[in-house]
N, C-alpha and C positions, 0 to 999 in steps of 0.2 A: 393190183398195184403193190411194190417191195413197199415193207415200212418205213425206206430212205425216204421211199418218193412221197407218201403221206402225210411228212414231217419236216417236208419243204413250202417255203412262203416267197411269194413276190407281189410286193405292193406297186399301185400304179394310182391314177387318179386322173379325168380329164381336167383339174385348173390347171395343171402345166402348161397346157396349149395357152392359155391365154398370155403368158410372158411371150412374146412374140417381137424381137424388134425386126427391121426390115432388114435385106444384104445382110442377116450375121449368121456365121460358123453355127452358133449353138441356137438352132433352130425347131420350132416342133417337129421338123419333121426328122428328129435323130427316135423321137420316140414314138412316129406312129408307123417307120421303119422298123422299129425294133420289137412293136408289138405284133407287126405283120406278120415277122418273122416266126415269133415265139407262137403265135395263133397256128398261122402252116404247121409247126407241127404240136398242135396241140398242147401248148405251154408245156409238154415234158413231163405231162400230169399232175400239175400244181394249178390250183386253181388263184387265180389274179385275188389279193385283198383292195379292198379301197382304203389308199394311206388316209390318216386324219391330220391337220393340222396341229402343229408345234404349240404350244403352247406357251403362252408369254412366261411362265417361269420356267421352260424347258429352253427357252433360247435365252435366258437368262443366266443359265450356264454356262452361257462362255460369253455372252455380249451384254454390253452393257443398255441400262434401260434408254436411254438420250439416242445411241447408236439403231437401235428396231424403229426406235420412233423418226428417225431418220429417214429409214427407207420407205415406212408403212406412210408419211407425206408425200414424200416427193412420187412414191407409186401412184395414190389419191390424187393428187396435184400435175397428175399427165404424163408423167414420168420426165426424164431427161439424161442427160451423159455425165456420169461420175468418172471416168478417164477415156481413154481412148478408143480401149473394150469393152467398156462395160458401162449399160443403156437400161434403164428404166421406162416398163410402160406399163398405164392401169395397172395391167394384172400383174405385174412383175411379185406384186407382195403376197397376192394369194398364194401364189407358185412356188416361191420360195418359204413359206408357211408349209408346203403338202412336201417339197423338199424335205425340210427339216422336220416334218412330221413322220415320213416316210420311213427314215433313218432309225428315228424316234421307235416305232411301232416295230421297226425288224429286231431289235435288238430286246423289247416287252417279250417280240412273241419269241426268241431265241432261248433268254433265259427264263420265261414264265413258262415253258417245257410245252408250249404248240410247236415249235422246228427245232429242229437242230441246225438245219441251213436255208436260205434264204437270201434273195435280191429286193432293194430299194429303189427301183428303175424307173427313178423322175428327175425333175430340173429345174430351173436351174442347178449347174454343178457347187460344190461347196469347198473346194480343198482351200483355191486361192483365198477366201473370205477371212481376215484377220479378225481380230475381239470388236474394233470399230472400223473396220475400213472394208468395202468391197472392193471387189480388183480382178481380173481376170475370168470375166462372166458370171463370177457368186458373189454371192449377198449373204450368206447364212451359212457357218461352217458347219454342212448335214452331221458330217460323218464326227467331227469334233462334240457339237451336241449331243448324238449317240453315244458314242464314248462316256463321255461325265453323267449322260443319264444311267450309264452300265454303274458306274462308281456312285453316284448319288442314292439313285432307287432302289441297289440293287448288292451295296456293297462292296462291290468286288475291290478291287487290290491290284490286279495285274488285267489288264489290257493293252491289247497291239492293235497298234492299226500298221496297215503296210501296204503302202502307196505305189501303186504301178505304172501309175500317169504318166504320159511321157515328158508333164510336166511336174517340176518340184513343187510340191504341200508346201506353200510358204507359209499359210495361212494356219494349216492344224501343227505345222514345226514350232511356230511361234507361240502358240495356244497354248502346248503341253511341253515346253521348252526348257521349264523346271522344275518339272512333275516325274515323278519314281513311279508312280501306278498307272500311267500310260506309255509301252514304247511304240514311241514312230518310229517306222524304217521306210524309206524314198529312192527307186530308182527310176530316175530320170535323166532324161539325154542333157547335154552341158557342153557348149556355152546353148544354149534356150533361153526363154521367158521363163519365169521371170528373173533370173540370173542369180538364185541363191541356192543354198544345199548343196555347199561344200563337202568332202567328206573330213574336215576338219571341224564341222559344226557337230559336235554330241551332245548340248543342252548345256543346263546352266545349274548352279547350285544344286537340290539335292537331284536332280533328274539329268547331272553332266553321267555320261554315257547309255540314256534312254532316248535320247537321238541316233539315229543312224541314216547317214544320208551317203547314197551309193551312186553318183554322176558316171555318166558312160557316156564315151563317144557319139555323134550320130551314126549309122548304119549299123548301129548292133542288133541285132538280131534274136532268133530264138535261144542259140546256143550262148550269148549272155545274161539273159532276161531269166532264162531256165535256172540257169547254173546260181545265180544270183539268190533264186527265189529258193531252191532247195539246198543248197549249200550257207545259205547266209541266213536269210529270212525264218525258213524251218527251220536251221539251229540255231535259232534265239529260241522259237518256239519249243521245244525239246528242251533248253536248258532253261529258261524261264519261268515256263506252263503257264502260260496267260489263262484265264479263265473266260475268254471271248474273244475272237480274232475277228477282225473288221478288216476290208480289203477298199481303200477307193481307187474305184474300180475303171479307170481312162482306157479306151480302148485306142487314144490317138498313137502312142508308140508300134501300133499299124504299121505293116509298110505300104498301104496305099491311102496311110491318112496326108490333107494338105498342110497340116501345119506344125509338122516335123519330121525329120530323117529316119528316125528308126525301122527296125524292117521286123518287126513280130509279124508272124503268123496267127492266122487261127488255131491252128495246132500248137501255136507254142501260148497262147490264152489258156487254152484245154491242159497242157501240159503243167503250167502255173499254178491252175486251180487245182490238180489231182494233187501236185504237192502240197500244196498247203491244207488241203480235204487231208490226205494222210497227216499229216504233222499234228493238225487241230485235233484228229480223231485219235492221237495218239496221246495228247495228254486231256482228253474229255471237254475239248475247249469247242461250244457251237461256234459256226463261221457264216460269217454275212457278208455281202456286197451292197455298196454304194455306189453307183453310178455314178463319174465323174468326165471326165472329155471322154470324142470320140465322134471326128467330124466327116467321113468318110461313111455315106449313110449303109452301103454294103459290106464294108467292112465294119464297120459297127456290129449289122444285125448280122453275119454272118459267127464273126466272136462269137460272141453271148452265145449262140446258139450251139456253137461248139463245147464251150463248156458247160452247159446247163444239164448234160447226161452223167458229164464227170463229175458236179457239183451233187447232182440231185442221186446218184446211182452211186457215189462212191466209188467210181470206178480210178484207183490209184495205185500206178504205177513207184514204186522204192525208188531208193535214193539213190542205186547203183543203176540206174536209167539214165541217170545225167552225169557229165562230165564235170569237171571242176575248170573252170574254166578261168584261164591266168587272172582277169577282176575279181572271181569270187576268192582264189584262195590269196589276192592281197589284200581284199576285204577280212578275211579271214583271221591272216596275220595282222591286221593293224587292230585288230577288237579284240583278240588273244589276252592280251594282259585284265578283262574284265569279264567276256563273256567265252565259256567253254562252249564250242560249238561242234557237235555232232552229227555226223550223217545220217 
């Protein structure tokens, strides 16, 4: 086995199964499809870690103690409906524990020098989840937690998280909203749920232009999701040098997900990832994925599984592979006055 592949981690855990509500999109079985997948071809030679649970002062990083204890009742107490998507049961608290423990552990084992790269592939998802409020099937912002435990534990100074979802992070936008040592960047299809990330939203006081939020029509495709990610996203990462790139990681901007237009390929996942594999590997920065939507259980496990060679192998195709595609270079130009962005 190359020493890429040696130096890769993907955590999992069976309490996710037990968050289980009935008729809902985000179901066990987006993860026992996805592990089927990755099993067929022998996880890619990474062997599965068991995530550990969050710890009450690691989700204290971003939520407040009244807010855990919120969910960690009403879980105990039978569960119930916090809005219209989003359902409490039993297990919902363990789950969201191994979530945000998951996230937690990829980013120890990144910067504590067991990987360079690595997936967190459990659930519930965490983008939507605000400081106090769940919403949009999360409970606990994974990747948000991750994040402040890189800056807490760990030091760092500069972290990206950069959101693929084909829904907007309204939950990690508002988190790090006025923070300089986390950039969020979001491309997400608009008008969608939950109808925020503007690209007039850059953050607020010292962290106004460490938002970057990049709304695309529905039906777009590889060739603007591509072009986005390696002309926008890598050149923040190039001009920035984040010291850890965190991706969450939605596979719904699919085009054969139900609960949105967009039309990504598997090949243009794979394509995503080799970019940002080179960009991270360019300024020394490990890269992790967080698993966030992705409701189309074949095109879920299909994804993943396309990138997981390009992730684990390194295999990354330059910048002169992708087109500039008329979003990315008004993306481009409208971020000019702050961020030099290079191919």
């Amino acid at each position: 086995m190359e020493e890429s592949s040696r130096r890769a981690i993907w955590l999992r855990h069976d309490d996710i199964f037990a968050h289980d509500v009935p008729d809902h999109p985000e179901r066990p079985a987006r993860i026992r499809a996805l592990e089927a997948e990755m099993s067929a071809h022998e996880w890619f030679g990474v062997s599965p870690v068991i995530a550990p649970e969050a710890s009450r002062s690691e989700l204290e990083l971003v939520h407040p103690p009244s807010y855990i204890d919120s969910i960690r009742a009403l879980s105990e107490a039978g569960g119930g409906a916090i809005d219209a998507d989003t359902f409490a049961v039993p297990g919902t608290y363990g789950a969201a524990l191994r979530a945000a423990g998951g996230a937690v552990a990829l980013v120890d084992a990144l910067l504590g020098g067991e990987a360079a790269v690595g997936v967190s592939a459990l659930r519930p998802p965490g983008h939507h989840a605000e400081a106090a409020r769940a919403m949009g099937f999360c409970f606990f912002g994974n990747v948000a937690v991750a994040a402040r435990r890189a800056t807490s534990a760990f030091g760092l100074e500069r972290v990206m998280i950069v959101d693929w979802d084909v829904h907007h992070g309204n939950g990690t936008n508002d988190i790090f909203h006025a923070d300089d040592d986390v950039l969020f960047l979001s491309i997400h299809e608009s008008p969608l749920y939950p109808g925020t990330g503007p690209e007039t939203d850059v953050g607020s006081g010292a962290g106004e232009g460490f938002t970057v939020n990049l709304p695309v029509p529905g039906g777009s495709g590889d060739a603007v999701y591509r072009s986005l990610i390696e002309h926008v996203a890598c050149g923040l990462i190039r001009s920035w040098e984040p010291q850890l790139v965190l991706v969450s990681a939605g596979f719904d901007a699919h085009r054969d997900d139900p609960l949105a237009t967009c039309r990504v390929s598997e090949a243009g996942f794979a394509g995503m990832t080799a970019s940002l594999r080179h960009a991270s590997d360019g300024v020394g920065a490990p890269l992790g994925l967080v698993l966030e939507g992705g409701y189309d259980l074949g095109a879920l496990s299909r994804s993943m599984a396309a990138l997981m060679p390009v992730l684990v192998d390194a295999v990354t195709p330059g910048a002169q592979d992708v087109d500039v595609h008329p979003l990315a270079r008004r993306a481009k130009e409208r971020l000019a006055p702050r961020w030099a962005l290079t191919s």
